[in-house]
Backbone as a chain_set.jsonl record, in Angstrom:
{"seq": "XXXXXXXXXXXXXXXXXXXXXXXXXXXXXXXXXXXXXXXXXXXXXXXXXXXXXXXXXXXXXXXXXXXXXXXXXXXXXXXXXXXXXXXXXXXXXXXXXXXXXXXXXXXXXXXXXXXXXXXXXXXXXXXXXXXXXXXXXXXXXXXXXXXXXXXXXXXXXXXXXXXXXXXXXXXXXXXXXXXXXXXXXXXXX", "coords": {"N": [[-43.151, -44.848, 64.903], [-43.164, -43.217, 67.737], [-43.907, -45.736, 68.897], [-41.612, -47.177, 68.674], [-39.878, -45.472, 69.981], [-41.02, -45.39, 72.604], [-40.462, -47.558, 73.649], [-37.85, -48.633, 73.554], [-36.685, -46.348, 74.813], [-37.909, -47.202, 77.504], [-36.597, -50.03, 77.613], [-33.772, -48.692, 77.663], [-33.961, -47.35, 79.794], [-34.882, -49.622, 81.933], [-33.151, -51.593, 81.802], [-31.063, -50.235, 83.373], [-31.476, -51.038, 85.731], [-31.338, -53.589, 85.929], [-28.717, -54.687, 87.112], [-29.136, -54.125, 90.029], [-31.889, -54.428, 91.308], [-31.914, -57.335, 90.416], [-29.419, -58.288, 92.832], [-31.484, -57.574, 94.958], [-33.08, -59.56, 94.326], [-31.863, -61.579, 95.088], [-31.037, -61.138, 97.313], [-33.266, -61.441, 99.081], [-34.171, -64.107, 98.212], [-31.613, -65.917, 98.354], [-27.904, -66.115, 99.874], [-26.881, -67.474, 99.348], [-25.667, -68.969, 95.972], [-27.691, -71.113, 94.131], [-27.554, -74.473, 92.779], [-29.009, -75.751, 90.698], [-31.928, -76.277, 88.802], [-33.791, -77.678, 88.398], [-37.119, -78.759, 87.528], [-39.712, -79.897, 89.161], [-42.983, -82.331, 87.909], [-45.205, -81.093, 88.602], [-44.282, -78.31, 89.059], [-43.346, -78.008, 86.456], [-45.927, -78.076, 84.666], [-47.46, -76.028, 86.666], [-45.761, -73.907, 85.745], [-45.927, -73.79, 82.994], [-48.931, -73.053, 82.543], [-48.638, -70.28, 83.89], [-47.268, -69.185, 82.02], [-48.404, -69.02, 79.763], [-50.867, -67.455, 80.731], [-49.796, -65.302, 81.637], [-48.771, -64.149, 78.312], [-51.201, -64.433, 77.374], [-52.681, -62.363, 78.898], [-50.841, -60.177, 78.712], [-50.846, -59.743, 75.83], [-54.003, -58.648, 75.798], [-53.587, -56.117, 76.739], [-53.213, -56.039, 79.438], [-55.727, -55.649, 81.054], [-56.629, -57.99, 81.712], [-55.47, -58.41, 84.694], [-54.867, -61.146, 86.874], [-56.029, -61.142, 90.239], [-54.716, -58.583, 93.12], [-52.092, -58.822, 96.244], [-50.512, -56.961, 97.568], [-48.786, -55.107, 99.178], [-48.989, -52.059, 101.585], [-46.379, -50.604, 100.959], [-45.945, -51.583, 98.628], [-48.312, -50.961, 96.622], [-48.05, -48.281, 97.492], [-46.093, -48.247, 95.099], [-46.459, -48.656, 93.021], [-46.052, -51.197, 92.419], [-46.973, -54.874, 91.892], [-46.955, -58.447, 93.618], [-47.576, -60.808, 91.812], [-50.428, -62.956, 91.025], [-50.314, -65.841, 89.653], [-47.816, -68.326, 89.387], [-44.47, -68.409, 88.159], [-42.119, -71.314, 89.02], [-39.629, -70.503, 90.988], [-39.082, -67.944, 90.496], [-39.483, -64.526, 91.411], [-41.715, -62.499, 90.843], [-43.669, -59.308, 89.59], [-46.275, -57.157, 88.812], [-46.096, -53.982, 87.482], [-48.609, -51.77, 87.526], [-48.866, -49.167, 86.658], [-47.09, -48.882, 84.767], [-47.319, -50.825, 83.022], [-46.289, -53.193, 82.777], [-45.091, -56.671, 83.54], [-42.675, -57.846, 85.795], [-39.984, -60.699, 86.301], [-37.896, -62.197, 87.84], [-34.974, -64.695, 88.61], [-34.018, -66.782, 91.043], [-30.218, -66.92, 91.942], [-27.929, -68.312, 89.782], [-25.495, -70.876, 90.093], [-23.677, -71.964, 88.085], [-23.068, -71.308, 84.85], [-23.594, -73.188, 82.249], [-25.859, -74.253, 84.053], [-27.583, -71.905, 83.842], [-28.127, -71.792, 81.443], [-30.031, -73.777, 80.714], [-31.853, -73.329, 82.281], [-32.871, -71.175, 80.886], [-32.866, -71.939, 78.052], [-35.2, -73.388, 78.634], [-37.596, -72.103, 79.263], [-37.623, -70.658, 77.045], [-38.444, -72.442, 75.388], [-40.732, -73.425, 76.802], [-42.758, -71.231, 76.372], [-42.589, -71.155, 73.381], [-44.124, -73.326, 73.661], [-46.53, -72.987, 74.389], [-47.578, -70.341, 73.578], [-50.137, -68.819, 70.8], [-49.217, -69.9, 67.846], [-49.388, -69.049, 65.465], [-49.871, -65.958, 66.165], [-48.013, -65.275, 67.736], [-44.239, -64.806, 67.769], [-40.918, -65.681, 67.752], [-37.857, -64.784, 68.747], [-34.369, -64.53, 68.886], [-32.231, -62.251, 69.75], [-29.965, -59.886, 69.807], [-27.543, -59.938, 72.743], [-29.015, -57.401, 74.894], [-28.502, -54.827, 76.988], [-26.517, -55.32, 79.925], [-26.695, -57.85, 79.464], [-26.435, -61.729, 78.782], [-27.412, -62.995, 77.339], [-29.917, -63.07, 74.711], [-34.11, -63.037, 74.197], [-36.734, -62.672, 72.497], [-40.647, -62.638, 72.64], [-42.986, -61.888, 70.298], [-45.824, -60.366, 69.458], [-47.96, -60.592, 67.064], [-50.551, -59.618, 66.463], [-50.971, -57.772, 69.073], [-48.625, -56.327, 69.307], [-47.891, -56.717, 71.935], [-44.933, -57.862, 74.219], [-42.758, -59.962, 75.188], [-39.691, -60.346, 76.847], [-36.638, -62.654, 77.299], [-33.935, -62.559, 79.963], [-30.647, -63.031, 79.959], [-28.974, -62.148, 82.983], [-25.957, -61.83, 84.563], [-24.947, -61.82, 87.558], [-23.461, -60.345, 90.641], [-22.083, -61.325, 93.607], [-21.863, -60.401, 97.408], [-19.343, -61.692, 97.901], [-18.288, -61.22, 95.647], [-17.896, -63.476, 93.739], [-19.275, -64.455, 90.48], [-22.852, -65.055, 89.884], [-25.702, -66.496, 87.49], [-29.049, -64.946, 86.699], [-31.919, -65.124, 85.613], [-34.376, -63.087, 83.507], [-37.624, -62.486, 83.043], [-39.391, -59.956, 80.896], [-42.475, -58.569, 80.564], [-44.158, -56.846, 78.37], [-47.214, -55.428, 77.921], [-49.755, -54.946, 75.469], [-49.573, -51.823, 73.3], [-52.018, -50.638, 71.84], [-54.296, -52.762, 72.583], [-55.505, -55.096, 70.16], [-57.883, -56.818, 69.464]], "CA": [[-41.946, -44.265, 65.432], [-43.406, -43.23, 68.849], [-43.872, -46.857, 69.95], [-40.726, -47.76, 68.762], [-38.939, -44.835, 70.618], [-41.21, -45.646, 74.232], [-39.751, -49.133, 73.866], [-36.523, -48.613, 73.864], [-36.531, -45.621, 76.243], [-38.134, -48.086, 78.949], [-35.808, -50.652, 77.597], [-32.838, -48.464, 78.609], [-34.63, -47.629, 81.602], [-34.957, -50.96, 82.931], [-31.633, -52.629, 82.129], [-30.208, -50.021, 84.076], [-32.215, -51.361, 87.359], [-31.404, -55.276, 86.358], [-27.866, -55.315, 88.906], [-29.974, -53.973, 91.394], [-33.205, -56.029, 91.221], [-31.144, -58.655, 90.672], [-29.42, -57.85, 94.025], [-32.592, -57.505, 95.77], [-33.82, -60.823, 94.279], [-30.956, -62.959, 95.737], [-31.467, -61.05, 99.017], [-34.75, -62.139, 99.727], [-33.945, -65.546, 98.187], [-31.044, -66.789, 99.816], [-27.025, -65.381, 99.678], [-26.055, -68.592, 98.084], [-26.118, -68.825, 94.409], [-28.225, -72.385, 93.678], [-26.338, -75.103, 91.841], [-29.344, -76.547, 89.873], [-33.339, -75.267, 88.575], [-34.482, -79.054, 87.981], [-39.006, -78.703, 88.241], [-41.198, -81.903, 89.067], [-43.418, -82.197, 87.016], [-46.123, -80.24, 88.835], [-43.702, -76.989, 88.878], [-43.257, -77.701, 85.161], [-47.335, -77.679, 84.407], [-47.265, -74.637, 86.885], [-44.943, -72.952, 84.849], [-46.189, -73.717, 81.521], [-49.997, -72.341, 82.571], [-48.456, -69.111, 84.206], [-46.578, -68.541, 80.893], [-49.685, -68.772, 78.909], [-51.73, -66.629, 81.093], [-49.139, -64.213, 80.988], [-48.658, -64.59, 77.501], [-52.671, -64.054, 77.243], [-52.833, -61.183, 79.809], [-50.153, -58.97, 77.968], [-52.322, -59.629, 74.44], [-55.267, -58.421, 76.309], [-53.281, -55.312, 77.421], [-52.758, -55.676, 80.958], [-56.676, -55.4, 81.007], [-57.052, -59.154, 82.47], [-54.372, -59.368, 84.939], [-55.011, -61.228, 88.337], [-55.894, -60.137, 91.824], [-53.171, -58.609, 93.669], [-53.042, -58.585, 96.933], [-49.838, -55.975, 97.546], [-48.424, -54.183, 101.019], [-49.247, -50.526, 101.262], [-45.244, -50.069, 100.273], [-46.502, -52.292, 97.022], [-49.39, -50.012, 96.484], [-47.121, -47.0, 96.987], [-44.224, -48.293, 94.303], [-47.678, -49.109, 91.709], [-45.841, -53.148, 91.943], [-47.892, -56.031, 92.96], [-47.398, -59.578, 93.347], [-48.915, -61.729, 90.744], [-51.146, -64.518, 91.387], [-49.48, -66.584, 88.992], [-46.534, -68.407, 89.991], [-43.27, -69.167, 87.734], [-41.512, -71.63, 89.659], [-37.569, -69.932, 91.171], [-38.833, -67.113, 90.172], [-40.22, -63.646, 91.698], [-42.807, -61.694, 89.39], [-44.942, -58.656, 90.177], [-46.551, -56.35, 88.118], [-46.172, -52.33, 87.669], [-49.666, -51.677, 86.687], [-48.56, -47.776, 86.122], [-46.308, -48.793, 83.253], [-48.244, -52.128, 82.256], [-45.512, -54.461, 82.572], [-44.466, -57.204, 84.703], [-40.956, -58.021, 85.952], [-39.729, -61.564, 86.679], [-36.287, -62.753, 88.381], [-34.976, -65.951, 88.938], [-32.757, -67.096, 91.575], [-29.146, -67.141, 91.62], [-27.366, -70.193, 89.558], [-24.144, -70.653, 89.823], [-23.315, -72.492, 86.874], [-23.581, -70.909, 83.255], [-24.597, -73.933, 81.913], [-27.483, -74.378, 83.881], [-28.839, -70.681, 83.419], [-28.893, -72.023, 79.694], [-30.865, -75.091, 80.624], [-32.571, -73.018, 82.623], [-32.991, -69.688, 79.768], [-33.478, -72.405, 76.872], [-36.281, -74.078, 79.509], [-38.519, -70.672, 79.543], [-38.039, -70.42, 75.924], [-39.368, -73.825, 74.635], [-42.446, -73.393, 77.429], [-43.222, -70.117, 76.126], [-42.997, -71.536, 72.223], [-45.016, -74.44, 73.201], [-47.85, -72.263, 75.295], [-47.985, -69.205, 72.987], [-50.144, -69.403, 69.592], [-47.685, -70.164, 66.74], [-49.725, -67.785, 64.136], [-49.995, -64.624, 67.189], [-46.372, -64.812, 68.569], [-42.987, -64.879, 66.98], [-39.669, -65.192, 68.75], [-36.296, -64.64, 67.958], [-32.924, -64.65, 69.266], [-31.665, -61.262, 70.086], [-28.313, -59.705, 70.678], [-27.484, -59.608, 74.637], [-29.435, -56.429, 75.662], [-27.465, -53.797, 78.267], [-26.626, -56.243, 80.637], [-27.373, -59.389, 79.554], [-25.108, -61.915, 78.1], [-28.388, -63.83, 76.388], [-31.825, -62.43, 74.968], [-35.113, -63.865, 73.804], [-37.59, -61.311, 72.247], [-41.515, -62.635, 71.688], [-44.091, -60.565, 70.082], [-47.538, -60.988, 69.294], [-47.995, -60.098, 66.066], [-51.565, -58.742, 66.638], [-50.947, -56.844, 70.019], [-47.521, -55.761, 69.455], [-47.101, -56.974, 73.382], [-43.53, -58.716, 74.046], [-41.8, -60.647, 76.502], [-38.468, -60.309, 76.971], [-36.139, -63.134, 78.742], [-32.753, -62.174, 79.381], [-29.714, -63.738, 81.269], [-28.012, -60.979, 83.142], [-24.938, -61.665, 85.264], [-25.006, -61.493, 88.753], [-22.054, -60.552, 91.496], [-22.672, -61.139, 95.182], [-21.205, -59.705, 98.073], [-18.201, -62.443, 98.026], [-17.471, -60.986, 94.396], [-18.441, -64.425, 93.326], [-20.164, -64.628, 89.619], [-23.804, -66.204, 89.241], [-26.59, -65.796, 86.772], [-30.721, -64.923, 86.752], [-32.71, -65.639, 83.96], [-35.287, -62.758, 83.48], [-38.434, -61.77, 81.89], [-40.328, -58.756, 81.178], [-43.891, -59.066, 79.456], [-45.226, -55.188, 77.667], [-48.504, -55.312, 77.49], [-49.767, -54.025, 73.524], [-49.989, -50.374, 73.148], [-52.984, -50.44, 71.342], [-54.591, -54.173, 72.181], [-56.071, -55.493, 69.48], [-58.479, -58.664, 69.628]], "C": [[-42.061, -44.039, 66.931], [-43.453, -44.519, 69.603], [-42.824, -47.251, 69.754], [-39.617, -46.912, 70.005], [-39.25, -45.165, 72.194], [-40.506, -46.814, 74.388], [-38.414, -48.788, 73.914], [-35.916, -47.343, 74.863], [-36.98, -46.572, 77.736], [-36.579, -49.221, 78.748], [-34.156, -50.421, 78.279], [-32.617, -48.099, 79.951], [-34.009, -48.577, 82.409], [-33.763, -51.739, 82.832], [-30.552, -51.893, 82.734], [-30.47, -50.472, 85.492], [-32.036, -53.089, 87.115], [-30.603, -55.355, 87.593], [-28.588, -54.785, 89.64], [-31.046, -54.687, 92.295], [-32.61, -56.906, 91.568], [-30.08, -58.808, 91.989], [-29.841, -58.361, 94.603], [-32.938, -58.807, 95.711], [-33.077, -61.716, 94.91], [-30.749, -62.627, 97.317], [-32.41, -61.286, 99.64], [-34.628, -63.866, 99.453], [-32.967, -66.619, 99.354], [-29.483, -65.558, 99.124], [-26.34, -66.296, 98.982], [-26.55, -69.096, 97.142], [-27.001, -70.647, 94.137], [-27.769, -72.933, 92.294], [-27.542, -75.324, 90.549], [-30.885, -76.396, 89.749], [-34.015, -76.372, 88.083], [-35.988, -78.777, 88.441], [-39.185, -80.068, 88.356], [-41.921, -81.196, 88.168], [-45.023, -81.328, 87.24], [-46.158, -78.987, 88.749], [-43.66, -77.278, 87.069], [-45.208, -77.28, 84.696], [-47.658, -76.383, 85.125], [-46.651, -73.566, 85.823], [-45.787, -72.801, 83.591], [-47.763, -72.796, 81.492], [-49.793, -70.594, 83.238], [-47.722, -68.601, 82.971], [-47.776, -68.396, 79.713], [-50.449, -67.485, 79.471], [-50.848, -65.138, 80.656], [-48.841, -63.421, 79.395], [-50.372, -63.837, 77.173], [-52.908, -62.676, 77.511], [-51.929, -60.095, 79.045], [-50.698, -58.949, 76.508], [-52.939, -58.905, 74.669], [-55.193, -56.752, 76.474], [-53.391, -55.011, 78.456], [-54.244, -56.068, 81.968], [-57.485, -56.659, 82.371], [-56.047, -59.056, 84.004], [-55.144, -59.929, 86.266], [-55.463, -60.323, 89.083], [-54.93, -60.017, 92.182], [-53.852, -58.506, 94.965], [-51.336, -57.966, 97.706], [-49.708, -55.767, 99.341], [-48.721, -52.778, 100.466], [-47.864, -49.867, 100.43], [-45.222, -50.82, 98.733], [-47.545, -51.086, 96.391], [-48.536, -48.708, 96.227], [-46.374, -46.568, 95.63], [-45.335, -48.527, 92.72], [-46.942, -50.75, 91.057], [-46.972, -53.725, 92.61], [-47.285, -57.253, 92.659], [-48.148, -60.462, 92.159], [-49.122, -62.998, 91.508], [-50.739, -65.541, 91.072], [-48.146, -66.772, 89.45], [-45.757, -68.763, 88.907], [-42.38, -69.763, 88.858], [-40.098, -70.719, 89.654], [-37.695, -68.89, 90.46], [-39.465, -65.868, 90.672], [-40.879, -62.919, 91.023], [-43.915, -60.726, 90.202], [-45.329, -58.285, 89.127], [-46.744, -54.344, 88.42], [-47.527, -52.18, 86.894], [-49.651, -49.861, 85.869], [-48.122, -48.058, 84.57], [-46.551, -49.785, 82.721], [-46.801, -52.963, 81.993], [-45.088, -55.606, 83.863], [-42.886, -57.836, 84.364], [-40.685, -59.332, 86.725], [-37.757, -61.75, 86.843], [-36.064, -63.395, 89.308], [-34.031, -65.951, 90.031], [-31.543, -67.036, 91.282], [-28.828, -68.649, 90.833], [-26.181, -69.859, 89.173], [-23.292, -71.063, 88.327], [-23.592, -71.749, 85.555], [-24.068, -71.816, 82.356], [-26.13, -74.512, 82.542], [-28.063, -73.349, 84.318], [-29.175, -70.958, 81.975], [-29.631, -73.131, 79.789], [-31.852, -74.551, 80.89], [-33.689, -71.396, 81.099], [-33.539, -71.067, 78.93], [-34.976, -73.092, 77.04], [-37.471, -73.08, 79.033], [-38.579, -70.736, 77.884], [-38.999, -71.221, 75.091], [-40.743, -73.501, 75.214], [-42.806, -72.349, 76.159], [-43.719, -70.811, 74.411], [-44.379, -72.593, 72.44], [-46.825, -73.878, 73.817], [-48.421, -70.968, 74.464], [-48.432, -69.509, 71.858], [-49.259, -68.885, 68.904], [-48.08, -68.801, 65.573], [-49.762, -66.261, 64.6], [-48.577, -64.186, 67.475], [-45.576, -65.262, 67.677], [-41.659, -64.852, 67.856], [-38.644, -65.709, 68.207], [-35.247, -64.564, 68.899], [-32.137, -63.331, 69.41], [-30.301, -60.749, 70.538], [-28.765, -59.092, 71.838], [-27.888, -58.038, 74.209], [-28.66, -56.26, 76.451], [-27.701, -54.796, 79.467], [-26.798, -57.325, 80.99], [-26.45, -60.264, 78.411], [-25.943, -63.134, 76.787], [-29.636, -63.206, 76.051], [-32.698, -63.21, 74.179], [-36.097, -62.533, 73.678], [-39.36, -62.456, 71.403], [-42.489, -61.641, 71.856], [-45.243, -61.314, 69.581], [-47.685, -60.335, 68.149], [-49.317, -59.092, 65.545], [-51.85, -57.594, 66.987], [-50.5, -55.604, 69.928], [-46.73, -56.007, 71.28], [-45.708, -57.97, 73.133], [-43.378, -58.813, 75.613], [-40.66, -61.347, 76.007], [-38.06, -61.607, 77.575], [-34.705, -62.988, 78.313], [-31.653, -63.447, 80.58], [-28.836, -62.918, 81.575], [-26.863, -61.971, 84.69], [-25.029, -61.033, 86.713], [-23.908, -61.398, 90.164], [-22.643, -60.638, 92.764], [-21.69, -60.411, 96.011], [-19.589, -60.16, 98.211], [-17.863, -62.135, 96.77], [-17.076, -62.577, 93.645], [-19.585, -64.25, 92.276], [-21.475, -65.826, 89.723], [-24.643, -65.584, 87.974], [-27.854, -65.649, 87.168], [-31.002, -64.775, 85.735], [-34.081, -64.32, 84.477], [-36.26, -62.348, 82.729], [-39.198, -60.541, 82.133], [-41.279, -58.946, 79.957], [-44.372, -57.15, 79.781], [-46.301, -55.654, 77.518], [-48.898, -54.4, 76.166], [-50.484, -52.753, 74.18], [-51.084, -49.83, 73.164], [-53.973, -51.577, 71.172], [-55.857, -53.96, 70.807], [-56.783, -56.503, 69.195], [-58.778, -58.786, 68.457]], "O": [[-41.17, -44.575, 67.589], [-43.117, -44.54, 70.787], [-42.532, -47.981, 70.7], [-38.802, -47.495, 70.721], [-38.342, -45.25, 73.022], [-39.907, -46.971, 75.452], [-38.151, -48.747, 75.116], [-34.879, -47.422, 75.521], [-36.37, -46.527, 78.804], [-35.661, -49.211, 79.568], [-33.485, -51.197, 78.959], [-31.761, -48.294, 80.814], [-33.076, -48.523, 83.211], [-33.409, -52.493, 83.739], [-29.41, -52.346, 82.806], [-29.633, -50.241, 86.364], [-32.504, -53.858, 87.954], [-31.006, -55.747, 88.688], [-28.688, -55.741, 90.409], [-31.069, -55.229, 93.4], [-32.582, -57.377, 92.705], [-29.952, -60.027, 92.099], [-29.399, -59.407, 95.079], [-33.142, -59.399, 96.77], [-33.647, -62.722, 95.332], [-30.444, -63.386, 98.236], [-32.373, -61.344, 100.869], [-34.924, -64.717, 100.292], [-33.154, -67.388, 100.297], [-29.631, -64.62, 98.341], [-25.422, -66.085, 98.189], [-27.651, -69.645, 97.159], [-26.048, -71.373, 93.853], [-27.626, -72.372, 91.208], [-27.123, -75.102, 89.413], [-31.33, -76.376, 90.896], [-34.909, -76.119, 87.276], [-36.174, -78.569, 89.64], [-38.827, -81.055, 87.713], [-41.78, -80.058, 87.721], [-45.789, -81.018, 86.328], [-47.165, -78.317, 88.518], [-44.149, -76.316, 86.478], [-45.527, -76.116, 84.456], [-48.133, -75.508, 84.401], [-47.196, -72.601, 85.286], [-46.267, -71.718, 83.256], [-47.903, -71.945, 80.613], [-50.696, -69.773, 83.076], [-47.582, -67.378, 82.97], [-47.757, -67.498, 78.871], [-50.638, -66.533, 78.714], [-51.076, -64.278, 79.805], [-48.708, -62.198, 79.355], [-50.471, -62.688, 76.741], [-53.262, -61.872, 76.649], [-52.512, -59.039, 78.798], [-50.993, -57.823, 76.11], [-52.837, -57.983, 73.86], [-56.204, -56.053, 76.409], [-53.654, -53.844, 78.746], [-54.201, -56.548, 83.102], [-58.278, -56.507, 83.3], [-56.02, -60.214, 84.422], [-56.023, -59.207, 86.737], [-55.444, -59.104, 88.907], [-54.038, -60.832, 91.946], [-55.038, -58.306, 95.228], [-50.965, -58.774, 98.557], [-50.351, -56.172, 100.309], [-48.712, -52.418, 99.289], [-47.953, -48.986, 99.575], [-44.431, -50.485, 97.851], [-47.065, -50.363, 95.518], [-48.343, -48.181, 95.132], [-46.103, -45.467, 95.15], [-44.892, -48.535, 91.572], [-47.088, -51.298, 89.965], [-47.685, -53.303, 93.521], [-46.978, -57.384, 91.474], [-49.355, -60.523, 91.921], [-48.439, -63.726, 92.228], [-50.656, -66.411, 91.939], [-47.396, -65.872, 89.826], [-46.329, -69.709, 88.365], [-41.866, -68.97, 89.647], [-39.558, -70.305, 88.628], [-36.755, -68.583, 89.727], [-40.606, -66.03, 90.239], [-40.078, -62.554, 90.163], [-44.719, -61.073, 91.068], [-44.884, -58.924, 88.175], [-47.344, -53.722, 89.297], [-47.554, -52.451, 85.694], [-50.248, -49.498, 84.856], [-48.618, -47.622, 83.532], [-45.958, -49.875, 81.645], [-46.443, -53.252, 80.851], [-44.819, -55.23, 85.004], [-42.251, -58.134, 83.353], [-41.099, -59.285, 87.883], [-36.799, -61.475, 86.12], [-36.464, -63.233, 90.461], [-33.166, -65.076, 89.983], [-31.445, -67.094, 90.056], [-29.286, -69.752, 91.132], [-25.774, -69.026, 88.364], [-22.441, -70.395, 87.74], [-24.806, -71.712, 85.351], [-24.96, -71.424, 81.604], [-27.106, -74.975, 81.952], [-28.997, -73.485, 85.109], [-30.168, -70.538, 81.381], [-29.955, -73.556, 78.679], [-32.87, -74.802, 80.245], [-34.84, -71.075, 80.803], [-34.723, -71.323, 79.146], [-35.759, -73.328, 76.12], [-38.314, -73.604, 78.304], [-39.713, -70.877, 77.429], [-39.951, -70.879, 74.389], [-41.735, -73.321, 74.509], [-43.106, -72.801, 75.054], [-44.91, -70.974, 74.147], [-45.354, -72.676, 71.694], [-47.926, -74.389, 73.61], [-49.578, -70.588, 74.648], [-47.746, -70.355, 71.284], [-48.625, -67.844, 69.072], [-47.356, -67.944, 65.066], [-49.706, -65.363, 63.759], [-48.115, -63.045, 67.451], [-45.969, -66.038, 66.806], [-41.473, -63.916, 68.634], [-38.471, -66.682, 67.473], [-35.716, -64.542, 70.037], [-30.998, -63.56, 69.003], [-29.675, -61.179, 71.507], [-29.66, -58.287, 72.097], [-27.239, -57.458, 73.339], [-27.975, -57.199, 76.857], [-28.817, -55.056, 79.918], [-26.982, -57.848, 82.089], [-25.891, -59.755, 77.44], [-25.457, -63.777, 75.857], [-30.399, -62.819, 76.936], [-32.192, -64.067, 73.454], [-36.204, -61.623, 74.501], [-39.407, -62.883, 70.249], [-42.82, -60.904, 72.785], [-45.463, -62.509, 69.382], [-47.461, -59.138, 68.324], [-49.298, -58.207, 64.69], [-52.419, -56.68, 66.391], [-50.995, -54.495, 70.129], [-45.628, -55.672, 71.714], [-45.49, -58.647, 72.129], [-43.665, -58.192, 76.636], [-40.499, -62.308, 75.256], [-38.866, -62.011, 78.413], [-34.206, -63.119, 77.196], [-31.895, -64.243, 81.487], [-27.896, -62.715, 80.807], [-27.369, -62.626, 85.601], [-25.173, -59.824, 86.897], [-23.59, -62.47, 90.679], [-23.69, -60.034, 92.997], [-20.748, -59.834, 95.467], [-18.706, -59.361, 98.524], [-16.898, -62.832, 96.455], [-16.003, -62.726, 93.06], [-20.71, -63.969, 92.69], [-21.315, -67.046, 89.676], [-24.397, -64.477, 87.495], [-28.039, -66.283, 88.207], [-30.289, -64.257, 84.876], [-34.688, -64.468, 85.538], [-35.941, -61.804, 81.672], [-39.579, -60.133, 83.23], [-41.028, -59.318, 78.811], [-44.71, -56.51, 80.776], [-46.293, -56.59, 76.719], [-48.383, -53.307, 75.928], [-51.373, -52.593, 75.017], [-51.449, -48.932, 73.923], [-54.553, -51.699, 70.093], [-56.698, -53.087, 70.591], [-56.17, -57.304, 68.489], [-59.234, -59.853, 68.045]]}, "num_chains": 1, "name": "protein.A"}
């Protein structure tokens, strides 16, 4: 009961800080929404080994993660950088609350945040073991008009990916595809 209730207290937490983040993320990116999230095939093998590690690292409970290598106002906020890259996408980690937070670029199109959303999901199936993790199809979460929920059946760690809705300053709709990886409560190897 207690882990179910911290989970969904962070959960409402944090999907009240997606429009914001999400914001922030297209202000450091750029102000115009990107038409199209096509990888080579070097960003796809990138991707697919940062979704494993991750994937690994939240199993582990947090325990493994990377070096960071943070600003003092990083250090302050307990985010960092991860080492690991998902291509078009920004990712740190809160090591306070053992999770990390990923968000993608703007895309203007709704069909290709689902090329892009169904993209992340397949990696993730094809990088995570099949007998450890489980993932399902979720109704849209606060803010999100798509969700993706896997769990580790060992850990209990999960990673989220959602597709929340994004307005810019021109009151112009795009989307971001994001994830959030819990690290297990209680890891279990």
């Amino acid at each position: 009961m207690y882990h179910a209730t911290l989970t969904l207290t962070a959960a409402l937490f944090l999907s009240g800080l997606i429009p914001g983040q999400t914001s922030f993320a297209s202000e450091n990116n750029s102000a115009v929404a990107i038409e199209t999230t096509s990888l080579s095939p070097s960003e796809t093998a990138q991707e697919r080994e940062a979704l494993r590690q991750l994937g690994v690292t939240l199993a582990t409970g947090g325990e493994t993660w990377p070096s960071f290598s943070g600003s003092t106002d990083d250090d302050r906020a307990g985010k960092y950088p991860t080492d690991f890259a998902i291509p078009d996408m920004d990712c740190s980690v809160d090591r306070i609350a053992d999770y990390v937070s990923c968000y993608g670029s703007p895309i203007a199109s709704e069909e290709e945040v689902q090329r892009r959303f169904t993209g992340l999901v397949d990696e993730l199936a094809a990088v995570l073991p099949p007998t450890r993790w489980q993932g399902v199809e979720d109704e849209p979460r606060v803010g999100s008009t798509r969700s993706y929920t896997y769990r580790d059946q060992d850990s209990d760690a999960q990673i989220d990916i959602d597709i929340a809705r994004h307005w810019s300053s021109d009151e112009k709709i795009s989307y971001v595809v994001t994830i959030f990886g819990w690290t297990a409560f209680e890891p279990r190897l």
